[in-house]
DRENVEXVEX-446156 format. One line per field, with one value per residue (C-alpha): x, y, z; chain; residue number from 1. Coordinates in pm, 1 decimal. Each point is the difference from the previous one (the first is absolute). Last residue first. Layout:
residues N
x	X_...
y	Y_...
z	Z_...
chaine	A_...
num	NUM_...
END
This chain:
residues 472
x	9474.6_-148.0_-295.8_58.0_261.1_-292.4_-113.4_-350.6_-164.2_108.9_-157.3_143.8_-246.3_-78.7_-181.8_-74.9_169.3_-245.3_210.8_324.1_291.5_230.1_363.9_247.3_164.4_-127.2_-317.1_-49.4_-261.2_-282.7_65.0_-192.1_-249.7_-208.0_29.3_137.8_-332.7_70.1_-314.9_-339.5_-208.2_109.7_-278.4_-242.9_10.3_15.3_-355.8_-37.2_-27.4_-321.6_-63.5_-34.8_-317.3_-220.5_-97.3_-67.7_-362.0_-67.2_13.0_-264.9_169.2_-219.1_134.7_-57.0_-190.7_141.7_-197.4_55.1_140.5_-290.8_-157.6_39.2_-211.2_-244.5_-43.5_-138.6_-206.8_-199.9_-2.0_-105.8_-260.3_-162.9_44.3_-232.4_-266.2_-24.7_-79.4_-258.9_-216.2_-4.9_-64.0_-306.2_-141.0_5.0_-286.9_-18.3_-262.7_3.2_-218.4_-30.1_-123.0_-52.3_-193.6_-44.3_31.0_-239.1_-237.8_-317.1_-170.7_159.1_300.7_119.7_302.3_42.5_240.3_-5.2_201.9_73.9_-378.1_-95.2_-304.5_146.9_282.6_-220.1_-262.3_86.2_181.9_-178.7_-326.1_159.4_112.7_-395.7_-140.7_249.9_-120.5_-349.2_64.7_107.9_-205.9_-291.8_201.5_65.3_-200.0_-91.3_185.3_-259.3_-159.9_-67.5_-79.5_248.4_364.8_182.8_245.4_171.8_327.2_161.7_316.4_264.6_349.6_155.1_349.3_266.5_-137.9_284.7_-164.4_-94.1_368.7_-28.1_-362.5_-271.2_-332.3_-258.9_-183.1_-390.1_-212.5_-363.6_-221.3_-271.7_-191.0_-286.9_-86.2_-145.3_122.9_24.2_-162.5_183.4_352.1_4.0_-158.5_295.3_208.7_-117.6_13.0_391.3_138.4_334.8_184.5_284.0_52.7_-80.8_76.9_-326.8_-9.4_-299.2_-127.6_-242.1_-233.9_-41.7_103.6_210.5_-61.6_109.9_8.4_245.5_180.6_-178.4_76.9_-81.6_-130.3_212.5_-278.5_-293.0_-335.2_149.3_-12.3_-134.3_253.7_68.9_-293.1_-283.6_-69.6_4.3_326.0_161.1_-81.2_174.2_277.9_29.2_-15.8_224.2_246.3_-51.2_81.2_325.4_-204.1_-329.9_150.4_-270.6_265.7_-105.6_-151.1_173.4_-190.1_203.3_-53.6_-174.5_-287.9_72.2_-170.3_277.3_-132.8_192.8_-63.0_247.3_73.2_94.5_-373.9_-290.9_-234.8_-370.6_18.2_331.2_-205.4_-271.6_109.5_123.9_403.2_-12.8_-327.6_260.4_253.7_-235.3_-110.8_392.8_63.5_-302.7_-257.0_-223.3_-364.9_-267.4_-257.6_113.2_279.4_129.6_377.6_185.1_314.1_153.2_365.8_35.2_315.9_241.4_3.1_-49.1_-323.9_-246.0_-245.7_-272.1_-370.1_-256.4_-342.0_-265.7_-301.3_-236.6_196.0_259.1_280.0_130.1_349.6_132.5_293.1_359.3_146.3_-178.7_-261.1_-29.5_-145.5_319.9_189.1_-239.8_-9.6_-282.2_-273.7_-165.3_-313.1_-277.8_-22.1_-295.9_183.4_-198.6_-88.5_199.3_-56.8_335.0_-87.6_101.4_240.1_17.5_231.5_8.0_103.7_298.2_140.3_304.9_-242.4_-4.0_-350.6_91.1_-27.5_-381.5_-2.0_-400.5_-255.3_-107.3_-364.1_-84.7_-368.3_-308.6_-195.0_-324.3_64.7_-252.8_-315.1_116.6_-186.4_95.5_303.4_57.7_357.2_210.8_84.3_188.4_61.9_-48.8_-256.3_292.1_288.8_181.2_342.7_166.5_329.0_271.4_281.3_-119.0_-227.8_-376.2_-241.0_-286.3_-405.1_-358.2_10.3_-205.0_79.7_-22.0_142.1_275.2_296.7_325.3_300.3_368.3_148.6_381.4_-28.5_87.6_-321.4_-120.2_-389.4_-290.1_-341.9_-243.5_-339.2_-327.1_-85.6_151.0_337.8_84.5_56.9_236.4_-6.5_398.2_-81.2_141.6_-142.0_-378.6_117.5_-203.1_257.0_222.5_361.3_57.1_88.9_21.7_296.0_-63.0_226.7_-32.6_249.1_55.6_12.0_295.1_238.7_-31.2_-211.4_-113.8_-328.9_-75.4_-10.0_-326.3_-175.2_113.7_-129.0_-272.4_-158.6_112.5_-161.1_-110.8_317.6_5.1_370.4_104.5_-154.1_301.9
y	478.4_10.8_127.4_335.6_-136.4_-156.8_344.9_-15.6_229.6_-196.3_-308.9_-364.2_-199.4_-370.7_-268.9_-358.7_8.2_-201.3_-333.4_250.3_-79.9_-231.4_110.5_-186.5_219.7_370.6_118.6_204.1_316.0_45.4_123.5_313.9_3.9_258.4_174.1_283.9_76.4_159.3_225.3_-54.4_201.6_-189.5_34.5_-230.0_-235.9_-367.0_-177.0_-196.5_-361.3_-145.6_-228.5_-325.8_-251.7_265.9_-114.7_-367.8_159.0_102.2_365.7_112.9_105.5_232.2_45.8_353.2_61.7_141.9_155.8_126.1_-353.5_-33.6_-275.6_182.8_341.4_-241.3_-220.0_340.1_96.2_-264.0_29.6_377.7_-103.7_-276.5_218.7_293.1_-298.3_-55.2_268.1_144.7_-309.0_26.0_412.5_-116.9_-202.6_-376.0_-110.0_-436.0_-96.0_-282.4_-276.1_-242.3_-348.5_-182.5_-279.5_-50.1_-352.8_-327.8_113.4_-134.0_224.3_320.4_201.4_224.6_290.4_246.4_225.1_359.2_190.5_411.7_86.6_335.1_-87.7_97.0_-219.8_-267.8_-1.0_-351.7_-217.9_152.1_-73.1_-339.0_17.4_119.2_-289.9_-279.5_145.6_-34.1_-356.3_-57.2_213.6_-231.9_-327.1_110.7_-280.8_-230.3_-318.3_51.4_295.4_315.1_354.4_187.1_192.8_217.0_191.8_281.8_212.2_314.5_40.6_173.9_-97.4_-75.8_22.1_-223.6_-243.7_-304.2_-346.3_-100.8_22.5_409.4_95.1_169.6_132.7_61.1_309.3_31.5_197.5_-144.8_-266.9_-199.5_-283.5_-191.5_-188.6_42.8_363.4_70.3_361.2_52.0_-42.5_296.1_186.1_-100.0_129.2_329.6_30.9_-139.0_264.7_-147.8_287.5_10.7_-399.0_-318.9_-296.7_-221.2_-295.3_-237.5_-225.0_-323.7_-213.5_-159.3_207.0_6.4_152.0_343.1_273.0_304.4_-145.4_-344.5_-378.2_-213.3_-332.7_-338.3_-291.4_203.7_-68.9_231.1_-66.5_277.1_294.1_-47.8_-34.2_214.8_171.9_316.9_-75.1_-114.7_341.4_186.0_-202.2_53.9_404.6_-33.1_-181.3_227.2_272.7_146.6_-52.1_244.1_249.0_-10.2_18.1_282.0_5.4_57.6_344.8_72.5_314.0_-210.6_185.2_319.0_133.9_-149.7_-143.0_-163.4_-295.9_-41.8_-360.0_-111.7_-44.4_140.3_193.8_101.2_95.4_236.6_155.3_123.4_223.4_266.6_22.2_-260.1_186.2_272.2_-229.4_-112.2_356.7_89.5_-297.0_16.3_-214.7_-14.1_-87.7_27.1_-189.7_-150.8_-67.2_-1.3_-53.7_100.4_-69.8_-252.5_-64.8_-236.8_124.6_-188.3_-317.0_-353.3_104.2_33.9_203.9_-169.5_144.2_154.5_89.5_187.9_78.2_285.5_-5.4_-289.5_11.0_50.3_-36.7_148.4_-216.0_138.7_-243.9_-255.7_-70.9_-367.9_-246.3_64.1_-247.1_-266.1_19.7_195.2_-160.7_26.9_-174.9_145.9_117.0_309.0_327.6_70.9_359.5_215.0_327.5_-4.3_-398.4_-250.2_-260.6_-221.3_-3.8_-206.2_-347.3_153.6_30.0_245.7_243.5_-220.3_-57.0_-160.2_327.1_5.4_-205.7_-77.6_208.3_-182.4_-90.2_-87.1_-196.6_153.9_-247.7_160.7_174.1_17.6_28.7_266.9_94.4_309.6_-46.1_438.1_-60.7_264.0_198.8_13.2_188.8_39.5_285.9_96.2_-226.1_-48.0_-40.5_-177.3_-3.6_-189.6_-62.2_-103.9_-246.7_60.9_-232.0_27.7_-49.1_-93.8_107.2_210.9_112.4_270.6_-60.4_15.7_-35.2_-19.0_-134.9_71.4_-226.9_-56.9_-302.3_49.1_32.2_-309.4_143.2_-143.1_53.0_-170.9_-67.2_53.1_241.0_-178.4_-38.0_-85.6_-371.9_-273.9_-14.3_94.1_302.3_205.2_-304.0_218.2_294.9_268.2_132.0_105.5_-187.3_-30.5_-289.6_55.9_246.6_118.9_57.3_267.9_-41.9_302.2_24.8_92.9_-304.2_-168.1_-286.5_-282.0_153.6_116.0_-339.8_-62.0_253.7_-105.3_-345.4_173.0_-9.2_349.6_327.2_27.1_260.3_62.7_-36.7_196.3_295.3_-20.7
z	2309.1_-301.9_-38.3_-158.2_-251.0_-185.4_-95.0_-168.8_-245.0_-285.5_95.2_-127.4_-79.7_157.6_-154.5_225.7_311.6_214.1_-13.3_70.6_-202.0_142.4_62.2_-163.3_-210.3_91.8_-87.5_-335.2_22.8_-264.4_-306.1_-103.9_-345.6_185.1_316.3_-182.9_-209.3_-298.6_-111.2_-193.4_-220.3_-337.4_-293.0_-116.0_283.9_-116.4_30.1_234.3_15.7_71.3_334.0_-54.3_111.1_-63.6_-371.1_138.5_73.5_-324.1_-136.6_-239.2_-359.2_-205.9_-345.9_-105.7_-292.9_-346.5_-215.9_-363.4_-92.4_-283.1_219.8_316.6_-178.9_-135.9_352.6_153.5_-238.4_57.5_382.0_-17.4_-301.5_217.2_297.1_-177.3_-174.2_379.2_141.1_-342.2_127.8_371.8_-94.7_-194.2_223.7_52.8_224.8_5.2_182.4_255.0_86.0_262.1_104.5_294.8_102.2_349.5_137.0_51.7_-298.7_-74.2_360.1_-143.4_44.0_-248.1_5.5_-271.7_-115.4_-155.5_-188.0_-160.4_89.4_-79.0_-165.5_-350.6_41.2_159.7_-288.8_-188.3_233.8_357.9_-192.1_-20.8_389.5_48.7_-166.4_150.4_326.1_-77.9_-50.8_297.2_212.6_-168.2_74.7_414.5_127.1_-289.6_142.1_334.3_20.3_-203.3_176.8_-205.8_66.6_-194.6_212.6_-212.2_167.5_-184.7_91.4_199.9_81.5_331.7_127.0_112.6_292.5_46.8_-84.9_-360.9_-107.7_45.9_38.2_-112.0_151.8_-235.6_51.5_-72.2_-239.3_2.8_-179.6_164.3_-184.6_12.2_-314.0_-374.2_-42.2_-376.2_35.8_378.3_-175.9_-249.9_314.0_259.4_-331.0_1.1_387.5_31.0_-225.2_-182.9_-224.6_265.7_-72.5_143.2_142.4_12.4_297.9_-115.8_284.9_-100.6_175.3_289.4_310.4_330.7_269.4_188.3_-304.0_-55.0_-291.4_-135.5_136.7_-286.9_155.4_-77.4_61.5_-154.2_193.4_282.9_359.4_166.6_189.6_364.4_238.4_207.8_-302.8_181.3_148.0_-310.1_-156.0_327.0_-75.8_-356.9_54.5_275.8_-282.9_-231.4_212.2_-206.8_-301.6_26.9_-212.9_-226.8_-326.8_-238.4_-325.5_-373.6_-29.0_284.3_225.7_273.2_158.8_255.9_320.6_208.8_301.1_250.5_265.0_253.2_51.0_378.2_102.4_66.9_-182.4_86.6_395.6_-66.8_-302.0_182.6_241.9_-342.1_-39.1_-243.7_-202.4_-34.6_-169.7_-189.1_-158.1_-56.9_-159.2_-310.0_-28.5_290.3_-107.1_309.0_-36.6_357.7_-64.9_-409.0_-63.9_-283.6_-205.3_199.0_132.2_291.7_208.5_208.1_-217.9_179.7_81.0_308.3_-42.7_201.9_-82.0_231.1_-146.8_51.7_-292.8_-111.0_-338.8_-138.8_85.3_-340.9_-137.9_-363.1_-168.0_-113.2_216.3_28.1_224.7_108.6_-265.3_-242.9_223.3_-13.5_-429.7_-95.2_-177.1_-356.2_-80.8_176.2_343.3_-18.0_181.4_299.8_23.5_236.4_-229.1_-167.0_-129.4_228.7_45.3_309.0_311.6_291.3_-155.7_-98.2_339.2_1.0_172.4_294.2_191.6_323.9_254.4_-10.0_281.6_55.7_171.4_324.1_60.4_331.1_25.7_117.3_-199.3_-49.5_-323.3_-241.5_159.7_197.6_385.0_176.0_163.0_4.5_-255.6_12.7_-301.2_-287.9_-333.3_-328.6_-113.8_-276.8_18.5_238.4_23.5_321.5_68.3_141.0_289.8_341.8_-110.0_66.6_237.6_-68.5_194.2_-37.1_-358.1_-189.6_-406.5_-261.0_-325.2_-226.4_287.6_-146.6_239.3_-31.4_231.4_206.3_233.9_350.6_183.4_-216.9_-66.5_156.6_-52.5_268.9_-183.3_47.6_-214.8_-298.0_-145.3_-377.4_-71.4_-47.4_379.4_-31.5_-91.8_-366.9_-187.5_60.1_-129.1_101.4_243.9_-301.6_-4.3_-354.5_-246.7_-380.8_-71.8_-406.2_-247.8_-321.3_-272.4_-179.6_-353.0_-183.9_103.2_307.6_-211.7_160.5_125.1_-303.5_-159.6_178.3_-175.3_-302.6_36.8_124.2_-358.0_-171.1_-28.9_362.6_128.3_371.9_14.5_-268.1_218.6_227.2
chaine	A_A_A_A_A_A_A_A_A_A_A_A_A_A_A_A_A_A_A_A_A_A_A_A_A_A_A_A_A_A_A_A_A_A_A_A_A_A_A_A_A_A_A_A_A_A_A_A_A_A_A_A_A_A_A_A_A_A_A_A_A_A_A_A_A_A_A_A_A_A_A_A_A_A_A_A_A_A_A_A_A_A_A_A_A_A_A_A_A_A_A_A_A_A_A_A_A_A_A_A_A_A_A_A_A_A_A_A_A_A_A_A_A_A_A_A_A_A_A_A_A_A_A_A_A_A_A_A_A_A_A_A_A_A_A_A_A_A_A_A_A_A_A_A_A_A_A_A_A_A_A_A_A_A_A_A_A_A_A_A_A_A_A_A_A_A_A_A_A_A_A_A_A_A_A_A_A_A_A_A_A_A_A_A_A_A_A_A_A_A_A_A_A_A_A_A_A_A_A_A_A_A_A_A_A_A_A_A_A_A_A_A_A_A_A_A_A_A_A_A_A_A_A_A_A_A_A_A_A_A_A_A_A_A_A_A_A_A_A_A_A_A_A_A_A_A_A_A_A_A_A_A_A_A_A_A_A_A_A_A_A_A_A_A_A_A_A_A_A_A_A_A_A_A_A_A_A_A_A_A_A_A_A_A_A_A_A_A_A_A_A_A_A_A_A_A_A_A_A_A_A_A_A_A_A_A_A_A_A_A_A_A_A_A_A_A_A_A_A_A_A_A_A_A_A_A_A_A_A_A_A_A_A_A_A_A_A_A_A_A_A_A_A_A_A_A_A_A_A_A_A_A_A_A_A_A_A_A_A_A_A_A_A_A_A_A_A_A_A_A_A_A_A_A_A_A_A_A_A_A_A_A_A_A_A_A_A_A_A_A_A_A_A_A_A_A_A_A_A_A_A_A_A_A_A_A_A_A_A_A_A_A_A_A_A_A_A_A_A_A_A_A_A_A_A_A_A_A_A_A_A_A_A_A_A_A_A_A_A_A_A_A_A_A_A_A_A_A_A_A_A_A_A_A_A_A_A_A_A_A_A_A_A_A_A_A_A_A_A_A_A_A
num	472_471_470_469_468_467_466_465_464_463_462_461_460_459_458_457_456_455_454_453_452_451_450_449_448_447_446_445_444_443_442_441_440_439_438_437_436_435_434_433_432_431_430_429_428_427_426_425_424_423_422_421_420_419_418_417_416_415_414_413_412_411_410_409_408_407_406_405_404_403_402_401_400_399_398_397_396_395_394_393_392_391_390_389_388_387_386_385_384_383_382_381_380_379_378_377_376_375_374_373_372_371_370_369_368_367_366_365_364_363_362_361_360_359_358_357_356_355_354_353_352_351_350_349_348_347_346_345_344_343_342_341_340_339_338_337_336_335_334_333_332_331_330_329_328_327_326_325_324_323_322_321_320_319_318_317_316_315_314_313_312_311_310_309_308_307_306_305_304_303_302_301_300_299_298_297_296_295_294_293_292_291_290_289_288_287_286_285_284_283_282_281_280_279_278_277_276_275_274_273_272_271_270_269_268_267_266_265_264_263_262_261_260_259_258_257_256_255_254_253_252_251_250_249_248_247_246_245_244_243_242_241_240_239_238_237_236_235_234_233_232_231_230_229_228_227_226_225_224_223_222_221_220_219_218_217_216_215_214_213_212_211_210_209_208_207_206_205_204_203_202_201_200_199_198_197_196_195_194_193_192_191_190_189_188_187_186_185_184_183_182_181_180_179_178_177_176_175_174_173_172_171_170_169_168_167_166_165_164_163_162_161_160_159_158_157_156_155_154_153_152_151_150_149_148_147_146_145_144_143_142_141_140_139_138_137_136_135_134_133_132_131_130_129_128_127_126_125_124_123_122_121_120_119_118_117_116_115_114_113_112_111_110_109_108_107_106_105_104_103_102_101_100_99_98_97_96_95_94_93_92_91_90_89_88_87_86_85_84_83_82_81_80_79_78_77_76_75_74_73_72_71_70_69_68_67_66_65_64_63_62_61_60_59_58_57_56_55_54_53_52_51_50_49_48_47_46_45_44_43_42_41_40_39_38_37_36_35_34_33_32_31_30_29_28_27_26_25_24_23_22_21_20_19_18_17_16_15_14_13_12_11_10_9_8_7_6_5_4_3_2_1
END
């Protein structure tokens, strides 16, 4: 955790944290909140007065924070909620003495609360541990990476109320911690006591049950967010907040990244790598050259069977270069600083970790992405001594048939035409038979004349029969 509050480097390596699930902890913070001092909690745009009617939906479900102390003429509460005040908060009736400020009298009615979706990424931001706003710089999260992951750290932030919608296509949301109230919870046993609390019912809602783990990812390598089974609610909530579908690009073919909504200008490098890869190290190699925005992160690649049936997925490490170009130059930068990192990729990859990498460009000159790749070559020493051992099986093979010392057994495959016959078997080695008296036996004569019969056509005389028996 303390990596995070490091000042050493520019906040380009600040902001790099918050890609990273790996050894540092990435902290997340939920922006909106349902205090009564929130003036875009009414539907007056503003927070209620002496005067004023308050009235809360008797059927909707509220956690409300109350900083202060306050007079109202009168309120209606829902039938399901809570109040939490803080200390000297409170209210009481107002005695219509004269305020300067609030001689309307109006109704002011406290605003549905139940909209705000956790899978909306424009409701988070990234902090440092203490809820301090992380400076944006130039390295971004891809969409999906702007909702908690799943080795990330979530703050409520303190002295706040909130009510969020759960709703997933996953049954469970793993975290590592979450912070309500100033209060940290970060390991399962203290969340699920918080659950059992009055609170918690009025906070979450929805079919995703949130779960805290107390543990970081365990791969030096990084660890997916986890966020891909509700991509798309993650897109559509996006979409909704922009009040359209994604921009039009400047580039006419847009690179569509892992885990992001729009398309992009610029460049994508996908690095396989290796055991000895370790995804902080080289986000830091990368942050001294960085000329562009970028966001890197472990992700899975789906794959498929003749481009259509789902097989399995593989994991790699995902780059988006982007830059803030227009026109033909739009994307150039990322460009080239994709060419730079596949040539670092050339020269250091096997020592990086990286076994290949390929990369993807779009830019406002180009009508189609570019790709390119490049693969190293790892032969160890057991590849090696493997097949200098065939090459001397197989050569001493063809000595031994050359000298006559080895004689291999002609393989015959039967054809089709080959079970037009049936073989002829063998004679038996030795005779296990006995004389059969029914065999080798003329058949009866007829008498002169008579015809024989049409159906007649072998007939053996049977020892065991008596002709004399039938005849009459």
């Amino acid at each position: 955790m303390a990596a995070c509050c490091t000042m050493k480097r520019p906040f380009f390596l600040l902001g790099v944290l918050q890609l990273l699930a790996a050894a540092a902890a990435v902290y997340k913070q939920w922006i909106p909140n349902t205090n009564f001092e929130t003036a875009s909690n009414w539907d007056k745009g503003r927070v209620p007065c002496a005067s004023d009617v308050v009235h809360f939906e008797k059927d909707k479900v509220v956690s409300v924070f109350v900083r202060s102390p306050h007079e109202l003429t009168d309120m209606y509460l829902p039938l399901n909620g809570e109040f939490v005040l803080a200390a000297g908060a409170g209210f009481t009736a107002f005695d219509g003495s004269w305020d300067p400020g609030c001689d309307s009298g109006e109704t002011v009615r406290f605003a549905d609360a139940e909209q705000h979706a956790w899978f909306d990424p424009t409701l988070w931001q990234d902090v440092f541990p203490n809820g301090e706003l992380k400076p944006s710089g130039r390295i971004f999260s891809v969409d999906e990476e702007r909702v908690p992951c799943r080795y990330d750290d979530v703050i409520f932030q303190a002295e706040t109320s909130f009510r969020v919608n759960t709703d997933s296509s996953q049954q469970v949301i793993h975290l590592r911690s979450i912070s309500v109230m100033g209060q940290e919870l970060s390991t399962p046993t203290s969340w699920a006591g918080y659950l059992q609390g009055p609170s918690a019912p009025l906070q979450f809602h929805g079919n995703g049950t949130l779960q805290v783990t107390g543990t970081g990812c365990p791969d030096k390598s990084g660890c997916a967010c986890g966020n891909t089974l509700d991509g798309p609610r993650i897109c559509a909530a996006l979409f909704r907040a922009l009040g359209r579908r994604c921009p039009a690009p400047v580039c006419q073919s847009p690179l569509q990244p892992l885990g992001h909504c729009c398309g992009v200008c610029g460049a994508t490098i996908s690095l396989d790598f290796t055991p000895d890869f370790d995804l902080q190290k080289y986000q830091d190699r990368l942050i001294q050259e960085l000329l562009s925005q970028m966001a890197i992160s472990k992700v899975h690649k789906a794959q498929t069977f003749l481009g259509i049936i789902p097989r399995s997925s593989t994991p790699l490490i995902q780059i988006v270069l982007i830059d803030d170009r227009a026109g033909v130059q739009a994307g150039t930068t990322a460009e080239q600083l994709a060419a730079d990192i596949m040539e670092d990729v050339a020269q250091h990859g096997e020592a990086l970790g990286i076994s290949s990498g390929k990369v993807e460009v779009a830019t406002g000159s180009t009508s189609s992405g570019q790709v390119g790749s490049h693969t190293l070559s790892r032969i160890t020493a057991g590849t090696v001594m493997g097949l200098l051992f065939g090459l001397v099986f197989l050569g001493g093979i063809l000595l031994l048939y050359r000298k006559g010392k080895l004689r291999l057994p002609a393989l015959r495959f039967p054809q089709p035409w080959d079970r037009l016959e049936d073989p002829v078997s063998a004679a038996p080695a030795s005779d296990k038979g006995f004389d059969n008296p029914m065999f080798n036996v003329e058949p009866p004569r007829t008498d002169p004349g008579e015809e024989t019969p049409k159906d007649l056509q072998v007939f053996y005389l049977n020892p065991l029969y008596d002709a004399s028996e039938t005849e009459t």
